[in-house]
DONUSE-419991 format. One record per residue (C-alpha): residue number from 1; y, x negated, z negated. Coordinates in steps of 0.1 Angstrom, whole numbers. Example, Ala and Ser with C-alpha at 12.3 -4.5 7.8 and 13.67 -1.06 7.14 Angstrom:
2
1 -45 -123 -78
2 -11 -137 -71
***
This chain:
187
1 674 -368 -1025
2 689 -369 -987
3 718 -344 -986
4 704 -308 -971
5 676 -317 -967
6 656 -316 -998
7 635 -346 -992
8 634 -375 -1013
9 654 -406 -996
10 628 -438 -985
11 625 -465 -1013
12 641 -493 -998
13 630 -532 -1002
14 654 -554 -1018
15 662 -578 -987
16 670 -548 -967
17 693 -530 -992
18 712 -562 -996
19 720 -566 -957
20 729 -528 -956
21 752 -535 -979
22 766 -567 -959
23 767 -544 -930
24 790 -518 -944
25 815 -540 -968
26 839 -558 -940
27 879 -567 -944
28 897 -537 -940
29 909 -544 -902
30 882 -564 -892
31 863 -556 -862
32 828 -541 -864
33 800 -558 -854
34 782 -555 -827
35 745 -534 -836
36 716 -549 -820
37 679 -536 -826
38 680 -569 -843
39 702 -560 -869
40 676 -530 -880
41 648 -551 -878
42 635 -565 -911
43 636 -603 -912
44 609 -625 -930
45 624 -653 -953
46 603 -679 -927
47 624 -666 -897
48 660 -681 -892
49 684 -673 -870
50 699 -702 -843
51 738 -700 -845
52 752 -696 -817
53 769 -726 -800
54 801 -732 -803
55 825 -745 -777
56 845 -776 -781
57 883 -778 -776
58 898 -801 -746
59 911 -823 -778
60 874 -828 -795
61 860 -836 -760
62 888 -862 -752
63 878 -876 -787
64 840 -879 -775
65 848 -897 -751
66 845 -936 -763
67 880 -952 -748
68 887 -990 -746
69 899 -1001 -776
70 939 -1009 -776
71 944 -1047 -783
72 976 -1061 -795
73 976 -1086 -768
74 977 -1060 -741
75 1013 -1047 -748
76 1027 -1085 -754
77 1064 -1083 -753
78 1068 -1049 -752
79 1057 -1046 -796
80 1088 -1044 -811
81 1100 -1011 -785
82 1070 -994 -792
83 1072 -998 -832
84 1108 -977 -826
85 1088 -948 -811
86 1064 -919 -822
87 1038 -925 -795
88 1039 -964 -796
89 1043 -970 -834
90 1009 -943 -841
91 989 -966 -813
92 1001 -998 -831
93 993 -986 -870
94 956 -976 -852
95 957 -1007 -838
96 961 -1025 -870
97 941 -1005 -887
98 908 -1008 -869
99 884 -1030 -884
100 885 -1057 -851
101 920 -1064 -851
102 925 -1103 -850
103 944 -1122 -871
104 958 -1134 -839
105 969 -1100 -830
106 986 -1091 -862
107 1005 -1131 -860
108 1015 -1120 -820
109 1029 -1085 -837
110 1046 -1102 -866
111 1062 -1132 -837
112 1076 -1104 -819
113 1089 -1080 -849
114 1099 -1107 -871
115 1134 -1106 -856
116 1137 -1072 -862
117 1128 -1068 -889
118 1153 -1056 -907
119 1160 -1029 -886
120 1128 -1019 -885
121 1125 -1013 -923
122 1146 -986 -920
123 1135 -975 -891
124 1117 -938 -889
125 1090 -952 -867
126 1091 -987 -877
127 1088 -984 -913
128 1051 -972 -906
129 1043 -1006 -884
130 1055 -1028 -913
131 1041 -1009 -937
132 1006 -1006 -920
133 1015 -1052 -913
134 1017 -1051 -951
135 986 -1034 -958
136 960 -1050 -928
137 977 -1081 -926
138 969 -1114 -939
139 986 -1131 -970
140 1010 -1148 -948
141 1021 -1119 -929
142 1031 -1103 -964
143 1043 -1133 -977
144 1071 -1136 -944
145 1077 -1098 -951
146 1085 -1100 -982
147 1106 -1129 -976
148 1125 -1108 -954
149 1133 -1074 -976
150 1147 -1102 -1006
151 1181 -1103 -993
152 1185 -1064 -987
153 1158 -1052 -1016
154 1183 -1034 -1034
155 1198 -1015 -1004
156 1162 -1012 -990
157 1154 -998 -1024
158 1177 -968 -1022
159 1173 -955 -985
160 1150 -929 -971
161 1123 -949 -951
162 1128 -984 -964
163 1123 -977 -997
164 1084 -967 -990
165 1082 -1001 -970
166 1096 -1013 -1001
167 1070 -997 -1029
168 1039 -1007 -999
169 1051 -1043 -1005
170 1052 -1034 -1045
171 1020 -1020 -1043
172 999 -1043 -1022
173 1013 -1078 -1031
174 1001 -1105 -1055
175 1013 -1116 -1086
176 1037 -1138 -1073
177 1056 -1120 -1048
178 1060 -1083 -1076
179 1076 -1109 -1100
180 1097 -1119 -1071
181 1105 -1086 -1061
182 1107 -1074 -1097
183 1138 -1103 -1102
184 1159 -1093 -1075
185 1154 -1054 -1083
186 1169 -1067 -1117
187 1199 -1087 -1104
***
């Protein structure tokens, strides 16, 4: 029964009790919706409602937007400063990780970091580049790595951003070279 008046209140159908009920309940705080004759209108289970469209950011429609692919050739001689910094070490891992990166590219990126090495390894920046080599690169490039980290493995082992270039070389080398690594972590 309706309050004061003394009439019975209007059986209601099930679909339209249900989005009462979603009407009402809302985080306390939250902002009411706006009412439309829509929202009083019943709506058959056939009918569906479009969404509407939803703007993209500036980022997502930079992202759409298909840019030449960065080749390893085209920052020849200029490798090893850019695997020392944020910008230029995040283009080369993406570099090396994309499926059509030559083996030609990753031998002209291990030519020119291969003296550096070292330094790199503990490098903030450059411990991503040789650990990205490690895991894209062929046998070789893992193989002249490895050959590299040897000497210093044990003080490689025990420092902050060397020691995950180290366990990437654990991780991702053959038999050969974790038995190699395994002796001199012994030693």
């Amino acid at each position: 029964i309706c309050q004061g008046l003394g009439q019975p209140k209007p059986r209601q159908q099930p679909q339209q009790q249900q989005q009462q009920q979603q009407q009402q309940w809302r985080p306390m705080g939250a902002p009411t919706p706006p009412s439309s004759s829509r929202d009083n209108a019943a709506v058959s289970p056939t009918q569906e409602s479009t969404p509407a469209p939803v703007e993209k950011t500036e980022k997502e429609e930079k992202a759409e937007k298909v840019a030449p692919k960065f080749s390893l050739e085209d920052a020849k001689g200029k490798l090893l400063a850019m695997s020392m910094e944020l910008e230029g070490s995040t283009t080369l891992v993406e570099a090396l990780a994309r499926p059509g990166c030559t083996a030609a590219e990753k031998d002209l990126l291990l030519e020119e970091i291969h003296s550096s090495l070292s330094v790199l390894f503990h490098n903030r920046y450059g411990s991503y580049v040789v650990m990205q080599l490690l895991e894209c690169g062929e046998p070789a490039h893992l193989s002249t790595v490895v050959e590299e980290m040897v000497p210093q493995l044990v003080n490689l082992a025990t420092e902050t951003f060397s020691s995950f270039v180290v366990q990437k070389a654990i991780d991702v080398a053959d038999e050969s070279l974790r038995i190699k690594l395994a002796e001199q972590l012994q030693d």
